[in-house]
PDB file as gemmi writes it, atoms N, CA and C in Angstrom:
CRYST1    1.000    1.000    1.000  90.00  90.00  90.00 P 1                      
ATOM      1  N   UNK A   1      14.310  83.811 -67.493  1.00  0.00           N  
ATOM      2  CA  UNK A   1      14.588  82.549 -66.822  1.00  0.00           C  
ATOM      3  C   UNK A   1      13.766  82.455 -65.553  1.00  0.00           C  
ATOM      4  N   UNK A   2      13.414  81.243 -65.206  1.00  0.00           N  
ATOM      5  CA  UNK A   2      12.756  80.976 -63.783  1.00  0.00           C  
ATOM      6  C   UNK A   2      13.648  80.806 -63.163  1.00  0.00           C  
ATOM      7  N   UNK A   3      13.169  81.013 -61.561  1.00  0.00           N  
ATOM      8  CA  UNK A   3      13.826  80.531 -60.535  1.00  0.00           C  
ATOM      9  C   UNK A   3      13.902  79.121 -60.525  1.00  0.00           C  
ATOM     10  N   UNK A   4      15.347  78.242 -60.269  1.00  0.00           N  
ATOM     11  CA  UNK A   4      14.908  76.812 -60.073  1.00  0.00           C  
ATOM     12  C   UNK A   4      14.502  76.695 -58.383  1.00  0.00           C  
ATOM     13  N   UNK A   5      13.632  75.699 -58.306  1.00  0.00           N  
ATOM     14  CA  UNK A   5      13.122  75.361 -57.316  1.00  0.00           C  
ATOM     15  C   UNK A   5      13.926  74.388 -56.282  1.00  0.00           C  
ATOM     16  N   UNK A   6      15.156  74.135 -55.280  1.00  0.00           N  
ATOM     17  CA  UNK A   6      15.484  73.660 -54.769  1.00  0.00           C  
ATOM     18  C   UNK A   6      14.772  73.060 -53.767  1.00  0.00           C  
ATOM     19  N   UNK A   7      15.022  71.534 -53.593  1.00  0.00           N  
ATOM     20  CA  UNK A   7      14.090  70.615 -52.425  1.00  0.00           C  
ATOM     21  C   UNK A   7      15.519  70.488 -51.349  1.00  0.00           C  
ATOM     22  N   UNK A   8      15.352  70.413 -50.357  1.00  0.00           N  
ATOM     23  CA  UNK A   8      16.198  69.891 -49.300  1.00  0.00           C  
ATOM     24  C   UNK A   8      16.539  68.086 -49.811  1.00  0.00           C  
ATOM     25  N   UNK A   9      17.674  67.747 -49.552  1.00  0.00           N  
ATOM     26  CA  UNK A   9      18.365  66.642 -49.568  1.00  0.00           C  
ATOM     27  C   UNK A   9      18.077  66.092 -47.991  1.00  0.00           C  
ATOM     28  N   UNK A  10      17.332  64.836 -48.573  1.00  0.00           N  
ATOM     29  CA  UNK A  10      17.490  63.971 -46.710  1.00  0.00           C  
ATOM     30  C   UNK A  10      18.558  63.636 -46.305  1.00  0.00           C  
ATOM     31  N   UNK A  11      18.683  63.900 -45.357  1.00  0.00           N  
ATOM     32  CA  UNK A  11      19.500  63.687 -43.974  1.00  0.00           C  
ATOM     33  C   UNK A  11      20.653  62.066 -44.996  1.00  0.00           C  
ATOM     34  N   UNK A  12      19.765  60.874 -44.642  1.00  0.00           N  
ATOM     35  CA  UNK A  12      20.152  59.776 -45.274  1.00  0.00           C  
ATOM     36  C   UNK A  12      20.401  59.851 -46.288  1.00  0.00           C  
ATOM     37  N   UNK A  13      20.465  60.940 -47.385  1.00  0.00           N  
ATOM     38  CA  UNK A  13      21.143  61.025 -48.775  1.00  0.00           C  
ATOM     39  C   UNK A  13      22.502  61.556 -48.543  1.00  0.00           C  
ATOM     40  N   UNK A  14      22.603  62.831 -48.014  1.00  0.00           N  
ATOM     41  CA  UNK A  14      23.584  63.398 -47.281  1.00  0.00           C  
ATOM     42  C   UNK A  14      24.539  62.947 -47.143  1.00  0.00           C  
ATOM     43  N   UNK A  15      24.462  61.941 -46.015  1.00  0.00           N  
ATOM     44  CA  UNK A  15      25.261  61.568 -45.285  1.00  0.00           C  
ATOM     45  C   UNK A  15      26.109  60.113 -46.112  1.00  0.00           C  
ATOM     46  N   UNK A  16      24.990  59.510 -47.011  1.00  0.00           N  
ATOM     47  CA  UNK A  16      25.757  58.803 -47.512  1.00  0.00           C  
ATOM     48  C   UNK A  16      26.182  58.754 -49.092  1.00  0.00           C  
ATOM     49  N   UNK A  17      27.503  58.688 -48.741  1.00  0.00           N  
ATOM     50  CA  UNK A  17      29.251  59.242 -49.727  1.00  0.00           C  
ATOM     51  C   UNK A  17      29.003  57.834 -50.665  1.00  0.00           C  
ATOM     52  N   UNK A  18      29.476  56.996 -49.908  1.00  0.00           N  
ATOM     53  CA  UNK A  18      29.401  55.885 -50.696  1.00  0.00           C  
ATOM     54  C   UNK A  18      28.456  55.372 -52.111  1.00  0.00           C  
ATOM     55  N   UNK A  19      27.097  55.834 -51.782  1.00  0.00           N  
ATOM     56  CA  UNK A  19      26.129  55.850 -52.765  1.00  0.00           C  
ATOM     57  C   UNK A  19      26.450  56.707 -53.987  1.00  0.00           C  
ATOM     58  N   UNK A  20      26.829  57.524 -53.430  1.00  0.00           N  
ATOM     59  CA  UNK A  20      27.371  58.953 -54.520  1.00  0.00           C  
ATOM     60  C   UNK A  20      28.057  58.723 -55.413  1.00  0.00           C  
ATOM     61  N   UNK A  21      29.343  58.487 -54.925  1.00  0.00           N  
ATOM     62  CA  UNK A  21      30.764  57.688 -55.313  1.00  0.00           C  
ATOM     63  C   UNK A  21      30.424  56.818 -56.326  1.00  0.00           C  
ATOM     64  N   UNK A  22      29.519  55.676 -55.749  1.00  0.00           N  
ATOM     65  CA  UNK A  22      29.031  54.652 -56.626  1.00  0.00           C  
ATOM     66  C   UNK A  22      28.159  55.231 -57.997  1.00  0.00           C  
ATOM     67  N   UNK A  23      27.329  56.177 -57.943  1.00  0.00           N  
ATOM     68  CA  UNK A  23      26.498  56.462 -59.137  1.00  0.00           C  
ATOM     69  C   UNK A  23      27.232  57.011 -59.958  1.00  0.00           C  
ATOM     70  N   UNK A  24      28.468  57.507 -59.455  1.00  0.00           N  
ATOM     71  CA  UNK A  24      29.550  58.005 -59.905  1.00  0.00           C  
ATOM     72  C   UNK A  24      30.074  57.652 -61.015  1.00  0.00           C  
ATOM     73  N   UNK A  25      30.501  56.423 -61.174  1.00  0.00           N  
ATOM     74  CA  UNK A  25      31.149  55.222 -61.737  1.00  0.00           C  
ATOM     75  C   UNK A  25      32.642  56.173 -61.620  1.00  0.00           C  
ATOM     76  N   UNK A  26      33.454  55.109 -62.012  1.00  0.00           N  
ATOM     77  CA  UNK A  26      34.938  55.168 -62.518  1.00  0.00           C  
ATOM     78  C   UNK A  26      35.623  55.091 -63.520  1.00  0.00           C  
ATOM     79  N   UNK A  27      36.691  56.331 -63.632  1.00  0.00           N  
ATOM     80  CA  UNK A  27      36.999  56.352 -64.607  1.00  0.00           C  
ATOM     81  C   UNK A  27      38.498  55.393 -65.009  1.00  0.00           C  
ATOM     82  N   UNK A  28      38.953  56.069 -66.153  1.00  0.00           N  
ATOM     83  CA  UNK A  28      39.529  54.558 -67.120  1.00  0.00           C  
ATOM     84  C   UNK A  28      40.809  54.713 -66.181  1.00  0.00           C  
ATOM     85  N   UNK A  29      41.051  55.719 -65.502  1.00  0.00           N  
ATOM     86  CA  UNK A  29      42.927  55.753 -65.063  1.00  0.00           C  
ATOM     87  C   UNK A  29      42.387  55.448 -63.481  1.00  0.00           C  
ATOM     88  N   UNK A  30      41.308  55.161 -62.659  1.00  0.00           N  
ATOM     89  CA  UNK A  30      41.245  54.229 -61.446  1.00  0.00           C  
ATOM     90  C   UNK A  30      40.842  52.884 -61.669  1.00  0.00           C  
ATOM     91  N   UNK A  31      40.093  52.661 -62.598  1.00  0.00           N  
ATOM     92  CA  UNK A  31      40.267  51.328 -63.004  1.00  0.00           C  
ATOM     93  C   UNK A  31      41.907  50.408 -63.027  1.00  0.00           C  
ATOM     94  N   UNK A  32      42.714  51.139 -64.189  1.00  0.00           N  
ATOM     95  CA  UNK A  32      44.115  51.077 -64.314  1.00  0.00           C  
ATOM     96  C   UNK A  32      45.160  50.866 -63.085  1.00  0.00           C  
ATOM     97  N   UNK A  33      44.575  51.799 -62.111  1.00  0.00           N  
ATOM     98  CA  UNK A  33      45.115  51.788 -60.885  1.00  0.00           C  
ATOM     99  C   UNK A  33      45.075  50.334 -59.803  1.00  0.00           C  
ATOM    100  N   UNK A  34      43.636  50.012 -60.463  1.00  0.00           N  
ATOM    101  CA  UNK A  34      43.326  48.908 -59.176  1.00  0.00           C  
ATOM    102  C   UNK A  34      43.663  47.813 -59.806  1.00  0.00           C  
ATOM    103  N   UNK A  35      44.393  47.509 -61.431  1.00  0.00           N  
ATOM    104  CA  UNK A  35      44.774  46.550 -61.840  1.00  0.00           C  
ATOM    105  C   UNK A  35      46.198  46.527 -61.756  1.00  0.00           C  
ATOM    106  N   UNK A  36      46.765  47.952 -61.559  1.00  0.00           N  
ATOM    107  CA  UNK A  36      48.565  47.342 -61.220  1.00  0.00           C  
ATOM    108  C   UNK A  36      48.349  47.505 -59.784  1.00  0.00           C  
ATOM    109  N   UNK A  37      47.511  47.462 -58.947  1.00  0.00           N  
ATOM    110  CA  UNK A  37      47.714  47.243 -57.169  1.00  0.00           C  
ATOM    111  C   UNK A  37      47.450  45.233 -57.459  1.00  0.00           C  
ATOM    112  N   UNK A  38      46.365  45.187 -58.024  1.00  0.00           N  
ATOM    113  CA  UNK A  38      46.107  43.665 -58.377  1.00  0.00           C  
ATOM    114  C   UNK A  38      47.226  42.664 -58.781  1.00  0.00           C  
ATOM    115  N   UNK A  39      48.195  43.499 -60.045  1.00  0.00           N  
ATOM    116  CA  UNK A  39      49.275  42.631 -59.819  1.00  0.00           C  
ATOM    117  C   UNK A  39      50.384  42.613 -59.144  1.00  0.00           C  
ATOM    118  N   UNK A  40      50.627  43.627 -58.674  1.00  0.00           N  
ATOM    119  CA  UNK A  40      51.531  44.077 -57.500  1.00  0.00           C  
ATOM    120  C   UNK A  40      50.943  42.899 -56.395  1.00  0.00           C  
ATOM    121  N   UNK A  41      50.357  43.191 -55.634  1.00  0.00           N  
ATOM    122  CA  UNK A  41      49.513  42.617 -54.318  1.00  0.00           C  
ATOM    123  C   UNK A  41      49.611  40.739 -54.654  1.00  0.00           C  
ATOM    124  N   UNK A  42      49.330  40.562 -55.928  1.00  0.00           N  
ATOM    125  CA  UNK A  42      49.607  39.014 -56.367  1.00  0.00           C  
ATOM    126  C   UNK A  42      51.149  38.413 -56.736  1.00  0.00           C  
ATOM    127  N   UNK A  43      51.800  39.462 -57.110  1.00  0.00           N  
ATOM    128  CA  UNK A  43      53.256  39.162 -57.250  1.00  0.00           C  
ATOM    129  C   UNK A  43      54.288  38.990 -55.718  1.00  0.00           C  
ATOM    130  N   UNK A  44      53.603  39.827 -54.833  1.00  0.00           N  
ATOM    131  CA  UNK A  44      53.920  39.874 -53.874  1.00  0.00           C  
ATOM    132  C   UNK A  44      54.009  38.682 -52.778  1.00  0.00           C  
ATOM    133  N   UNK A  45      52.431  38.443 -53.078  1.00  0.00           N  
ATOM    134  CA  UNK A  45      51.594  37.498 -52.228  1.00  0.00           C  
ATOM    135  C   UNK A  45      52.520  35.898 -52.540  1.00  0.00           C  
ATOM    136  N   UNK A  46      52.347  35.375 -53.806  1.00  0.00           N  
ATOM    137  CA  UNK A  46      53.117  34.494 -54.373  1.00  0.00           C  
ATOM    138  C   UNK A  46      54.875  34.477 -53.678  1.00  0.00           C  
ATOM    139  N   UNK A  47      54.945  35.177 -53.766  1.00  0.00           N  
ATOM    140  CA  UNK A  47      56.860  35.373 -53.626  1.00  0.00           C  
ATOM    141  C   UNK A  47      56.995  34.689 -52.386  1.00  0.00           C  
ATOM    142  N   UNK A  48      56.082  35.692 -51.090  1.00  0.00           N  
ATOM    143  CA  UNK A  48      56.104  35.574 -50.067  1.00  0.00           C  
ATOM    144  C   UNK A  48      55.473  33.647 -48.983  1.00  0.00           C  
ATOM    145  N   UNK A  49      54.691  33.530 -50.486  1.00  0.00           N  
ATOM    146  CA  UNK A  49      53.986  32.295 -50.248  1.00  0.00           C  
ATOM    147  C   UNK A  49      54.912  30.955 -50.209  1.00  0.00           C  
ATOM    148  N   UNK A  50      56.258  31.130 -51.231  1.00  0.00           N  
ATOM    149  CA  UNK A  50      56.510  30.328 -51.910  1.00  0.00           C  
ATOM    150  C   UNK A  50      58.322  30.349 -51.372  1.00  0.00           C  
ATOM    151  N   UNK A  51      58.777  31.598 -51.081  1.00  0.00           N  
ATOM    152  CA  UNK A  51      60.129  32.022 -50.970  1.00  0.00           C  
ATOM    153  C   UNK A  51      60.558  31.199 -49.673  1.00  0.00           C  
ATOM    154  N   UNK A  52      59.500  31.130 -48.573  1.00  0.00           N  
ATOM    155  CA  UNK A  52      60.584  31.076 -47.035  1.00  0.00           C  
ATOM    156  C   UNK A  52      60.752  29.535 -47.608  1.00  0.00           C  
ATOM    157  N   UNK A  53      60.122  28.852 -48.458  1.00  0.00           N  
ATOM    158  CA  UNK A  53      60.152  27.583 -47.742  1.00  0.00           C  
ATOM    159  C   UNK A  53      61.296  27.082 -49.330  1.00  0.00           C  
ATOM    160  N   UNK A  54      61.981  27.863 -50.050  1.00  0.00           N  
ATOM    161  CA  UNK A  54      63.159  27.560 -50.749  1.00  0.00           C  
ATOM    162  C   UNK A  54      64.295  27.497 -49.836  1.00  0.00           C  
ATOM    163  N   UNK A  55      65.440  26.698 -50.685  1.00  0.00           N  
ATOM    164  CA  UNK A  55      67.112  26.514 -50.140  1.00  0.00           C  
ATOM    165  C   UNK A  55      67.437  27.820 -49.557  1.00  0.00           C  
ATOM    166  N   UNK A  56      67.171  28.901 -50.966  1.00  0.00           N  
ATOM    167  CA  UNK A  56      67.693  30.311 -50.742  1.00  0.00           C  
ATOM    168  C   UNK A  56      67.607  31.084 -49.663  1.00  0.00           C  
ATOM    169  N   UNK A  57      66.349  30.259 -48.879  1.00  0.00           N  
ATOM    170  CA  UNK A  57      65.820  31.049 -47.578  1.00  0.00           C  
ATOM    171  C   UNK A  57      66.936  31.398 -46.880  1.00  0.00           C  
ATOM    172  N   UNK A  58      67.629  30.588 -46.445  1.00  0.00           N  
ATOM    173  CA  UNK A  58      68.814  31.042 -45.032  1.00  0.00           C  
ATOM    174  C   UNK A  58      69.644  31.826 -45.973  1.00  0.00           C  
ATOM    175  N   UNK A  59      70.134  31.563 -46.779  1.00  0.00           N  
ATOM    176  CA  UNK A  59      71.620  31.714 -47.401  1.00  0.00           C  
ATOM    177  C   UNK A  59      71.477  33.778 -48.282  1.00  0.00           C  
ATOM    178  N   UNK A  60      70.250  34.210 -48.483  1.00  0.00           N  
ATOM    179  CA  UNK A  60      69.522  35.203 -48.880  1.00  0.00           C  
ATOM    180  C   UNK A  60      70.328  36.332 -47.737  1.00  0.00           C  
ATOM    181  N   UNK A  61      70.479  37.408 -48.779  1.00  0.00           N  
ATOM    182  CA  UNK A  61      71.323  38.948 -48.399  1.00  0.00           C  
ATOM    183  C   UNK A  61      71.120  39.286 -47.069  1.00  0.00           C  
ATOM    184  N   UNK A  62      69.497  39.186 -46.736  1.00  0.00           N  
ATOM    185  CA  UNK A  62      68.831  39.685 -45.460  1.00  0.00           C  
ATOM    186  C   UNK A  62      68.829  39.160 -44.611  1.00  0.00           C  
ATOM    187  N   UNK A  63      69.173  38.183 -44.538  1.00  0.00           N  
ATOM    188  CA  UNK A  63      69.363  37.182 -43.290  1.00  0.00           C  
ATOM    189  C   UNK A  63      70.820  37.331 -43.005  1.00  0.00           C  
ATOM    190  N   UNK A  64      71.631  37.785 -43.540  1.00  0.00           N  
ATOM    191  CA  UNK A  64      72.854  38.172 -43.342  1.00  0.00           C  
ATOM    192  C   UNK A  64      73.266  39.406 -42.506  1.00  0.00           C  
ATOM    193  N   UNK A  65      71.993  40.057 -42.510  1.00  0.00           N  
ATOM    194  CA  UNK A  65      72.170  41.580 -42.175  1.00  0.00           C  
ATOM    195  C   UNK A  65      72.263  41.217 -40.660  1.00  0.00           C  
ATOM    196  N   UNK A  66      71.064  40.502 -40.300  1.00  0.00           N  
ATOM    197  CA  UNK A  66      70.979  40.001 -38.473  1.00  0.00           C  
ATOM    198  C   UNK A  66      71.445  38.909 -37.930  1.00  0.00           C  
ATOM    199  N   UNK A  67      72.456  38.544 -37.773  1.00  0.00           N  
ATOM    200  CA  UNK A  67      73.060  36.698 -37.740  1.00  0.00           C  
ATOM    201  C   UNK A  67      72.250  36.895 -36.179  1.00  0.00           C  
ATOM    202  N   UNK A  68      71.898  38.033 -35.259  1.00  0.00           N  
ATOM    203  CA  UNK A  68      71.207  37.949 -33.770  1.00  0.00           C  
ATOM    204  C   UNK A  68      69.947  37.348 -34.315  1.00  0.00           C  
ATOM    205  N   UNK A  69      69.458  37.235 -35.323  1.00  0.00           N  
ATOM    206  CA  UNK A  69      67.825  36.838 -35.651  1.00  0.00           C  
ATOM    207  C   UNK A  69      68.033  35.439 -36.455  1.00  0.00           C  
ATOM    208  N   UNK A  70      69.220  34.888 -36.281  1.00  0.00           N  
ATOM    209  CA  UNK A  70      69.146  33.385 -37.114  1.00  0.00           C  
ATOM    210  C   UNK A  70      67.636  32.588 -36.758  1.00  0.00           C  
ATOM    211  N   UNK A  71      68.129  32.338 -35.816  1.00  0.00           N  
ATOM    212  CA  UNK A  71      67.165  31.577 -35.593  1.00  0.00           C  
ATOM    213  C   UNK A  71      65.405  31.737 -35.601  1.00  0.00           C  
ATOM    214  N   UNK A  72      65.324  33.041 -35.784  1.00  0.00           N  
ATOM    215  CA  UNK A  72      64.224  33.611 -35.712  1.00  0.00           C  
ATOM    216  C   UNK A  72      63.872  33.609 -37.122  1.00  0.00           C  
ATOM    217  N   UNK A  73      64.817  33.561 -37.731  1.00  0.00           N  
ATOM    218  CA  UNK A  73      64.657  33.322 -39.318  1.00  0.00           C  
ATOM    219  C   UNK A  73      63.834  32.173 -40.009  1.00  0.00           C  
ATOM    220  N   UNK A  74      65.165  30.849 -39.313  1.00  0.00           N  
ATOM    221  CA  UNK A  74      65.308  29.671 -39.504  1.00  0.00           C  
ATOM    222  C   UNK A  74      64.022  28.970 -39.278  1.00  0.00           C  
ATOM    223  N   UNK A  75      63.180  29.371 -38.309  1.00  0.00           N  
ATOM    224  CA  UNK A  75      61.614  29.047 -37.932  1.00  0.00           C  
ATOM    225  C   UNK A  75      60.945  28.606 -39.123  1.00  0.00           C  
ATOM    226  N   UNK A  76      60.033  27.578 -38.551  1.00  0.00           N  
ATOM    227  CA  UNK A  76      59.267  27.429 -39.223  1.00  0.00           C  
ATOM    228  C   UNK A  76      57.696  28.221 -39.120  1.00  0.00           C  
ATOM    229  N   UNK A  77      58.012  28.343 -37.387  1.00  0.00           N  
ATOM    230  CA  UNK A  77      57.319  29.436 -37.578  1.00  0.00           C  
ATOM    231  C   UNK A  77      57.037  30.966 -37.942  1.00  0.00           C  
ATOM    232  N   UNK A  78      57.789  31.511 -38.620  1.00  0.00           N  
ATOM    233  CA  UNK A  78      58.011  32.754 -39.115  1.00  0.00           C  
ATOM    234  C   UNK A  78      58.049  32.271 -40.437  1.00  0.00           C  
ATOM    235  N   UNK A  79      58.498  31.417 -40.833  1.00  0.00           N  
ATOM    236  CA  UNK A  79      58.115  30.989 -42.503  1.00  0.00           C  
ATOM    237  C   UNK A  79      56.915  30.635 -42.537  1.00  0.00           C  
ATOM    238  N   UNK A  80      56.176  30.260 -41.554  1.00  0.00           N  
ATOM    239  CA  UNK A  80      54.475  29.602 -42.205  1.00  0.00           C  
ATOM    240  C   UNK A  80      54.003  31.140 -41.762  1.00  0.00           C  
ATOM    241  N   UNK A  81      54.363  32.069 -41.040  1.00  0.00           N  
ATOM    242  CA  UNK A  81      53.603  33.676 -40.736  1.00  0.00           C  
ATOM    243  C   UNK A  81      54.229  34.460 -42.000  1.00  0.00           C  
ATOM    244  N   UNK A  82      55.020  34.321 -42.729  1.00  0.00           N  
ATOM    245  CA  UNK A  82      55.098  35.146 -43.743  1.00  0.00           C  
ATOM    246  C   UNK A  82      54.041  34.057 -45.280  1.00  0.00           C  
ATOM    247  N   UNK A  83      54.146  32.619 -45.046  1.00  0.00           N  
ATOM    248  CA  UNK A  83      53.536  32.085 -46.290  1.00  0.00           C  
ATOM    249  C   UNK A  83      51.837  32.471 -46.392  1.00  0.00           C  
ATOM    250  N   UNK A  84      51.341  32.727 -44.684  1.00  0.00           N  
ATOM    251  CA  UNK A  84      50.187  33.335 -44.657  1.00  0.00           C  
ATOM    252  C   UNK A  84      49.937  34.428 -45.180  1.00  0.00           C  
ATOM    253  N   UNK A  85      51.034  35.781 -44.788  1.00  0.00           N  
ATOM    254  CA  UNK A  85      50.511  37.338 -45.289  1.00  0.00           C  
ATOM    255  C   UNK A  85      50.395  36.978 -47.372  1.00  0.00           C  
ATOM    256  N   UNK A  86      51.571  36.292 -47.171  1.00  0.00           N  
ATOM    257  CA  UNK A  86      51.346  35.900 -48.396  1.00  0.00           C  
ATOM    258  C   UNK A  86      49.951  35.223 -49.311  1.00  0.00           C  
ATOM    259  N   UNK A  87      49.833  34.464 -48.502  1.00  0.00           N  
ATOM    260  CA  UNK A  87      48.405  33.917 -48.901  1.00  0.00           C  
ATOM    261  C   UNK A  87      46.690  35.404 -49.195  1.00  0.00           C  
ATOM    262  N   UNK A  88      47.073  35.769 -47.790  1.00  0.00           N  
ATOM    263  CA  UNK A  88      45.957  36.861 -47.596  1.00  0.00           C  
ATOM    264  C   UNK A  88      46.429  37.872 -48.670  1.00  0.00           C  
ATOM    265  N   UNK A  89      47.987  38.608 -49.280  1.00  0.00           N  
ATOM    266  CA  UNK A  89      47.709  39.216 -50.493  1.00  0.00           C  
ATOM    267  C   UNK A  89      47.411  38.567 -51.004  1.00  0.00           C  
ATOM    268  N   UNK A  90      47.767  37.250 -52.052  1.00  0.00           N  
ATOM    269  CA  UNK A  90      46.759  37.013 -52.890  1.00  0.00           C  
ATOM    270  C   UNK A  90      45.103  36.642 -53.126  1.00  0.00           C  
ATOM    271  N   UNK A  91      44.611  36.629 -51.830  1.00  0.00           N  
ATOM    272  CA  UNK A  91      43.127  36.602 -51.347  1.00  0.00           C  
ATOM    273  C   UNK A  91      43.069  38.123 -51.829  1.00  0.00           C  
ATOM    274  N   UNK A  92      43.588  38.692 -51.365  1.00  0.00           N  
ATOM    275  CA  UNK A  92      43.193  40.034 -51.486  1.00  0.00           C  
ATOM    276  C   UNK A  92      43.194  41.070 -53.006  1.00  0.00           C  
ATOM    277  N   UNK A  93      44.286  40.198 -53.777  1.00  0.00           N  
ATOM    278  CA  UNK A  93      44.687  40.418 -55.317  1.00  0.00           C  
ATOM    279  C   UNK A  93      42.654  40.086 -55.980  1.00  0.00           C  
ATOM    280  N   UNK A  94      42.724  38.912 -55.741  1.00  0.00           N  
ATOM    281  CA  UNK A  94      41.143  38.107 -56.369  1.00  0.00           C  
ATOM    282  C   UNK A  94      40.041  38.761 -55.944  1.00  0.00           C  
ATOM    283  N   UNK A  95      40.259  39.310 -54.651  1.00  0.00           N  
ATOM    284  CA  UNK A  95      39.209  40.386 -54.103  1.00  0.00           C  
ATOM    285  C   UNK A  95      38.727  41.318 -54.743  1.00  0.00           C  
ATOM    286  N   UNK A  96      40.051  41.730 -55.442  1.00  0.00           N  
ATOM    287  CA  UNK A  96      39.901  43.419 -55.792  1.00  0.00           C  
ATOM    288  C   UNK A  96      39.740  42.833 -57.561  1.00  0.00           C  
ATOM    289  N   UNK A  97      40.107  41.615 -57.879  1.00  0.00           N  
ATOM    290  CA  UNK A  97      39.490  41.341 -59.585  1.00  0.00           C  
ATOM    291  C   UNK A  97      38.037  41.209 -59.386  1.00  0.00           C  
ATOM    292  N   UNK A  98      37.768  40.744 -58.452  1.00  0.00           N  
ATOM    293  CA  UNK A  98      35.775  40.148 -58.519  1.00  0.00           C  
ATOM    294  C   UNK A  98      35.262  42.013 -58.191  1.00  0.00           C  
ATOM    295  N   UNK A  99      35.963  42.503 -57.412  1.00  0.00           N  
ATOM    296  CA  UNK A  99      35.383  44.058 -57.537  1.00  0.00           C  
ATOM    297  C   UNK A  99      35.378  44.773 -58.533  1.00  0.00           C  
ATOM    298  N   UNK A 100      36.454  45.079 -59.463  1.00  0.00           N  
ATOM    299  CA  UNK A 100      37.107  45.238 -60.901  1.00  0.00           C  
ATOM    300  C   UNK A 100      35.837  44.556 -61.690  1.00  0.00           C  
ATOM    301  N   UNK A 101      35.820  43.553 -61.821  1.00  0.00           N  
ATOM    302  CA  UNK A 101      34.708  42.885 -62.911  1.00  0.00           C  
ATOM    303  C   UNK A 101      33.331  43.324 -63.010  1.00  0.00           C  
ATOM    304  N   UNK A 102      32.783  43.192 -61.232  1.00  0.00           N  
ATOM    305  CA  UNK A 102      31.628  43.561 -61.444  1.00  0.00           C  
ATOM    306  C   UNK A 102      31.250  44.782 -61.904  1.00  0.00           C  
ATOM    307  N   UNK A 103      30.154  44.433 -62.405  1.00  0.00           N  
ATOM    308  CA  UNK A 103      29.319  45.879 -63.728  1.00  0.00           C  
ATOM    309  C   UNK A 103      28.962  46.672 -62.932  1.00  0.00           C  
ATOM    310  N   UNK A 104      29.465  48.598 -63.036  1.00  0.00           N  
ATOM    311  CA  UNK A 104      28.949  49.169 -62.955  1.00  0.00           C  
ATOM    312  C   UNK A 104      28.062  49.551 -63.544  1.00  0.00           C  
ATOM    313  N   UNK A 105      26.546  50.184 -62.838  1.00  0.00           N  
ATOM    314  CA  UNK A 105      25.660  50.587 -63.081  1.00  0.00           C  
ATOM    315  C   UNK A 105      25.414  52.390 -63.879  1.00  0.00           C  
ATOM    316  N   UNK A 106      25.519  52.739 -64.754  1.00  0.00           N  
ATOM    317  CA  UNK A 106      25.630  53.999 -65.377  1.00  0.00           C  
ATOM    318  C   UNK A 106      24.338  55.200 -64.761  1.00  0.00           C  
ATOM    319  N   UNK A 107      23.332  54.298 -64.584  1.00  0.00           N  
ATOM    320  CA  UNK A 107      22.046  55.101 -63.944  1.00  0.00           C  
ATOM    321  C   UNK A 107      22.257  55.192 -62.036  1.00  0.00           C  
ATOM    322  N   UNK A 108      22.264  56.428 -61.709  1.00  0.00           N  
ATOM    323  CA  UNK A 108      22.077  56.458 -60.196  1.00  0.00           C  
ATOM    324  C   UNK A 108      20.710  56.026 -59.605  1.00  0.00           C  
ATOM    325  N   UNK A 109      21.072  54.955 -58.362  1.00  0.00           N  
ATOM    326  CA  UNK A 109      20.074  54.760 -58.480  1.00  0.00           C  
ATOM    327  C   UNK A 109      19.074  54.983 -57.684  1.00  0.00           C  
ATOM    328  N   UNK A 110      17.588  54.545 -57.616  1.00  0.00           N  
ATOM    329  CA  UNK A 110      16.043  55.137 -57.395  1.00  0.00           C  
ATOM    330  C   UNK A 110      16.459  55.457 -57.057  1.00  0.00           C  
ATOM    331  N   UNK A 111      16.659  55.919 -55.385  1.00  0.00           N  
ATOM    332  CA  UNK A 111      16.884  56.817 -54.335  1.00  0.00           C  
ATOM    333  C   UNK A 111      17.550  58.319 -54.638  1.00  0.00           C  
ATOM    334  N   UNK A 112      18.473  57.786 -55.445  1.00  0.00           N  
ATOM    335  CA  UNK A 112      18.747  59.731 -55.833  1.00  0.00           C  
ATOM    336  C   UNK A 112      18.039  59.936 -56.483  1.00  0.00           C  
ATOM    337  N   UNK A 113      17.625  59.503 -57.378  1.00  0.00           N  
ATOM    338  CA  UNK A 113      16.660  59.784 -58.862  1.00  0.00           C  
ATOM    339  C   UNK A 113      15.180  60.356 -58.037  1.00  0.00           C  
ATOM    340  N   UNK A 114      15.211  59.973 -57.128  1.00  0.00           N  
ATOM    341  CA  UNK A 114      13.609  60.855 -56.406  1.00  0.00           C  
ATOM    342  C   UNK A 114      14.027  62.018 -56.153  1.00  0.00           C  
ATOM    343  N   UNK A 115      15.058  62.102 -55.290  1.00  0.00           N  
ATOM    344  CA  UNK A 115      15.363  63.756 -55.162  1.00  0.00           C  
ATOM    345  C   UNK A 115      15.575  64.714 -55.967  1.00  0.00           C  
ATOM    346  N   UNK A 116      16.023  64.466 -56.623  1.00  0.00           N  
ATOM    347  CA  UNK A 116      16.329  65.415 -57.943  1.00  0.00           C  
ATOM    348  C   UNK A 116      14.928  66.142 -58.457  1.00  0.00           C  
TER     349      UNK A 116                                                      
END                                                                             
């Protein structure tokens, strides 16, 4: 057998993970993963979007727990700050499908492929 010939790795290959990761690709059980955070994060988002501004709002278990926070409840402003987080999970559900969709690449690319 020969000796293999090792080259030094640049500095800028090194250091960056992300590239790596990426040539990497993913496998079938993180894929899986980022589709029940997707519907989680959208089931969530919805509830939260849609819930303060039902009847059920006041009359609901948890609002029972603090009658000192009625009114803090009763807001409209604390119902339009929860219909927002709500909003931003489901921004964030669609985020992570357009990431999910796009095609990974199977070949690493040029830049590692020189070092080697």
């Amino acid at each position: 057998m020969h000796p293999v010939e090792r080259r030094p790795i640049p500095p800028e290959v090194e250091t960056d993970q992300s590239v790596l990761q990426a040539a990497a690709g993913h496998p079938w059980y993180h894929k899986l993963g980022i589709f029940l955070f997707v519907i989680v994060c959208f089931e969530v988002g919805a509830f939260l979007a849609v819930f303060p501004w039902t009847p059920q709002w006041e009359t609901n278990s948890v609002a029972g727990l603090f009658p000192f926070l009625h009114d803090l409840w009763a807001s409209s402003y604390f119902r339009g700050a929860l219909s927002g987080l709500g909003l931003l999970n489901i921004y964030i559900s669609l985020g992570e499908v357009a990431r999910l969709r796009r095609p990974s690449s199977s070949r690493p690319p040029d830049r590692l492929r020189l070092i080697n």
